[in-house]
Structures are given as structure tokens and as C-alpha cells.
C-alpha positions as CSV (number, residue, x, y, z in Angstrom):
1,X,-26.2,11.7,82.2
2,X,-23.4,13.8,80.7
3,X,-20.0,14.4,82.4
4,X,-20.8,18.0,83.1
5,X,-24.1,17.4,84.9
6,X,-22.3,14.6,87.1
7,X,-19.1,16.9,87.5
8,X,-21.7,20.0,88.8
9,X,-24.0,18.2,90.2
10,X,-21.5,16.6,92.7
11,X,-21.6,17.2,96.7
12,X,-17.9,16.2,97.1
13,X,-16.9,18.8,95.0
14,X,-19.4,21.9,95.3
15,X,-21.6,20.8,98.0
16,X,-25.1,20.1,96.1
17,X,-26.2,21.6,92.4
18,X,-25.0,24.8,91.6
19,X,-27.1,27.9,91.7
20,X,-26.9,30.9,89.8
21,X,-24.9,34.1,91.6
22,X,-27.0,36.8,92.0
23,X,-25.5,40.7,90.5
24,X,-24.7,41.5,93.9
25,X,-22.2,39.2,94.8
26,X,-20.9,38.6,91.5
27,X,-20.2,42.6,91.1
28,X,-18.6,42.3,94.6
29,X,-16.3,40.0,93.2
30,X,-15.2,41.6,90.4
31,X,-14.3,44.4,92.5
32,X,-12.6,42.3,95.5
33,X,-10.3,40.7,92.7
34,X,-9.6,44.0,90.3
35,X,-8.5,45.7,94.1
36,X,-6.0,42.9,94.6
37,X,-4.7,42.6,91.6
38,X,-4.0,46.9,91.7
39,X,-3.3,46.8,95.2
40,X,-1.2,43.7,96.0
41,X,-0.2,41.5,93.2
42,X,0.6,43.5,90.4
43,X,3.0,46.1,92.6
44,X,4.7,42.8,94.3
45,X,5.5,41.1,90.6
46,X,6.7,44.7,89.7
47,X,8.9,44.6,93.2
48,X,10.3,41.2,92.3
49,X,11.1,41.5,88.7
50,X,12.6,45.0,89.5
51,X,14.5,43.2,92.3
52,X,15.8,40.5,89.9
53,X,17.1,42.8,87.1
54,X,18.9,45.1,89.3
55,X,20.7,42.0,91.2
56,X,21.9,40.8,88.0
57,X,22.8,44.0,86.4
58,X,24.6,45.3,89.5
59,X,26.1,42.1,91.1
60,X,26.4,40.0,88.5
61,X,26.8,41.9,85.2
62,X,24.1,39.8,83.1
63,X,20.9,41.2,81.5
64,X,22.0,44.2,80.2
65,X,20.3,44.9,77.9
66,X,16.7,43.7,80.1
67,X,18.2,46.2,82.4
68,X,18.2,49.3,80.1
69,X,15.3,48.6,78.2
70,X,13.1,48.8,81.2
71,X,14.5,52.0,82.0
72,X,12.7,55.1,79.7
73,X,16.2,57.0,78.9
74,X,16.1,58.2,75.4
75,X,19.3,57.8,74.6
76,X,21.0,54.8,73.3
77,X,18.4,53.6,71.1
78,X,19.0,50.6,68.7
79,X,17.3,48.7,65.6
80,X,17.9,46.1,63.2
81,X,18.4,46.4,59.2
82,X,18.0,43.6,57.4
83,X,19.3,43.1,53.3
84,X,18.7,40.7,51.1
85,X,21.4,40.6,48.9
86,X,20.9,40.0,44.9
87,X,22.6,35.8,45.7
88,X,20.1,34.9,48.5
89,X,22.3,36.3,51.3
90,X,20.5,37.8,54.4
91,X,22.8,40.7,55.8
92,X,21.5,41.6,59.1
93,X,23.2,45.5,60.8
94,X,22.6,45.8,64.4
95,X,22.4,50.0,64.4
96,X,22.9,52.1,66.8
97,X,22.5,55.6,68.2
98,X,24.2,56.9,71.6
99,X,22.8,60.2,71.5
100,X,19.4,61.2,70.2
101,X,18.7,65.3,69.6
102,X,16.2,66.7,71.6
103,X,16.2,69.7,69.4
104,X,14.6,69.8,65.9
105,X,13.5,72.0,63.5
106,X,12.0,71.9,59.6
107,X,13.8,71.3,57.0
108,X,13.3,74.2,54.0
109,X,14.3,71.5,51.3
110,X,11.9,68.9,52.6
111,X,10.8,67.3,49.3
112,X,7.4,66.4,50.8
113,X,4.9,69.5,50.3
114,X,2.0,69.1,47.6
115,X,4.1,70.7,44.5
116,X,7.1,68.4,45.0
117,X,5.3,65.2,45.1
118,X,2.9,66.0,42.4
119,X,5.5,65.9,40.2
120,X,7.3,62.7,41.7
121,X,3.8,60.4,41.4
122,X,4.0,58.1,43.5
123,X,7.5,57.6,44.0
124,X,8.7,56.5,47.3
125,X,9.9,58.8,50.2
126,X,13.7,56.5,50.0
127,X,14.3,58.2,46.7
128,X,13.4,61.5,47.3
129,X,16.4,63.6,48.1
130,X,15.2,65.3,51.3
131,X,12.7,62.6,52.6
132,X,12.8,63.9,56.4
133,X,10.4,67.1,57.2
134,X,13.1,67.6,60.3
135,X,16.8,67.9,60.8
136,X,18.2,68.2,64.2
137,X,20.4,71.4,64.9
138,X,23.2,69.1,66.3
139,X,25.5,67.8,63.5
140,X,27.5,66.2,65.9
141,X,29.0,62.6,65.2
142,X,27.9,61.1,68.5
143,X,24.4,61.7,67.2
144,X,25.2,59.8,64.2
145,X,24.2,56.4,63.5
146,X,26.5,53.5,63.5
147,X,26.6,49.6,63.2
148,X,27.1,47.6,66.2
149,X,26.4,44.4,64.9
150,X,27.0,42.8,61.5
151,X,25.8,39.3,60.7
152,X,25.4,37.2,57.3
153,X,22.7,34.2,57.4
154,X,24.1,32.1,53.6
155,X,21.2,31.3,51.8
156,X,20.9,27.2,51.4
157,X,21.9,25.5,48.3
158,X,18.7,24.2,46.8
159,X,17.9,20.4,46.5
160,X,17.8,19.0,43.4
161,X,14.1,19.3,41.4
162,X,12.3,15.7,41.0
163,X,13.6,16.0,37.5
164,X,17.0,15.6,38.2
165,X,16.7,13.1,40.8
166,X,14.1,10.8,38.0
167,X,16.7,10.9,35.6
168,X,19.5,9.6,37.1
């Protein structure tokens, strides 16, 4: 006798051998459980995380930046760059944008319609002049980019090859 058999087949733990659930019931479940989860659970976890971040934002000035990106404001938008310089270096820019245009239109110089990139190949979009289709009709500098962040991770010094280390 297997440990699964003895395990099931147990009345201390399900009262006798268990049967099969018929459609009925099982459907019935499925339903009971998908209307608590919609109806109770997933609206109280929503209530108490929601709680949380706006306690610490508001009283005590942590989570930040949990606190705004929860929130669907499409301003102040940020993303990472990350360089590998021609030594081994990682450069990492934190980049930022306060404002973002709501306002775009196309961009007569685009370099991207069928006569201009036949004649480029298949070179990439970065070295085109005019990669973007769009250009926002504000040029002011608060919807300009900047860095927020700057950080350099040094690349290791290697360890010496087997080589070197056998020679010696």
C-alpha cells in the first residue's frame, strides 16, 4: 500500500475513501470562490495596500516612489540608460521627464517612408537623422529630458589565466 492510498483512504482525515465530485457541485464551487475573490478579497487587499502607501507617503514620507507609480498621472515619467564603456565600465543614467506633451503631430523630415530606407538598407533607426515619425508642438525645456541619476559599476580586474599561475 502506497502513501497516497493510506493518506486518502484515511477516516481521521477525510472521513472514509474519497469519491469523485459530481459537475454540479464542483461548478458551484468554482463560482462560490471566483465571487469571493471579486467581491471580498481582492477589493480588501486593494483597501489595505492602498491604506499602507498613503500612510507612508502622507505621514511618514517613505515610499515615494511606490506611491506615484500606482497612481496613472502621465507626467513624470522615468527610465534607465545603461553604457558600456570601451574599458569594461557600466555607466548607468537615471533619466527623467517632468512633463510629457500631450500634443503631437508628424514630422515632414521623418527619414522612415519607403524611398528613404531603401536607400539606407538596413541601417538602424539610431543613425538615421530624423528617426522619430512625431515631434511634439511644445519645445519647451521642461519637456526635455534630463539625468537624475548617474552611477558607474568598475568592471573587475580579471584573475590571472592558469598559465600564469602554472608558471610561477
Amino acid at each position: 500500500m502506497n502513501l497516497t492510498t493510506l493518506i486518502l483512504d484515511s477516516p481521521m482525515i477525510y472521513g472514509g475513501p474519497v469519491s469523485m465530485v459530481d459537475r454540479s457541485t464542483l461548478g458551484l464551487y468554482l463560482i462560490s470562490i471566483g465571487l469571493y475573490f471579486t467581491v471580498l478579497a481582492v477589493p480588501v487587499a486593494g483597501l489595505i495596500f492602498g491604506s499602507w502607501l498613503a500612510l507612508t507617503l502622507n505621514l511618514l514620507h517613505r515610499q515615494t516612489d511606490a506611491g506615484f507609480c500606482s497612481l496613472r498621472i502621465q507626467h513624470w515619467k522615468n527610465f534607465t540608460r545603461l553604457h558600456i564603456t570601451p574599458d569594461g565600465n557600466l555607466e548607468i543614467y537615471g533619466i527623467g521627464l517632468d512633463r510629457v506633451p500631450k500634443h503631437w503631430y508628424q514630422d515632414e523630415q521623418w527619414d522612415g517612408n519607403e524611398d528613404s530606407v531603401m536607400k539606407r538598407k538596413d541601417a538602424p533607426s539610431w543613425t538615421w537623422k530624423n528617426p522619430s515619425r512625431w515631434k511634439s508642438d511644445k519645445t519647451s525645456t521642461k519637456f526635455s529630458p534630463r539625468i537624475i541619476d548617474y552611477t558607474v559599476i568598475s568592471r573587475k580586474t580579471t584573475c590571472k589565466s592558469e598559465e600564469d599561475v602554472n608558471n610561477k
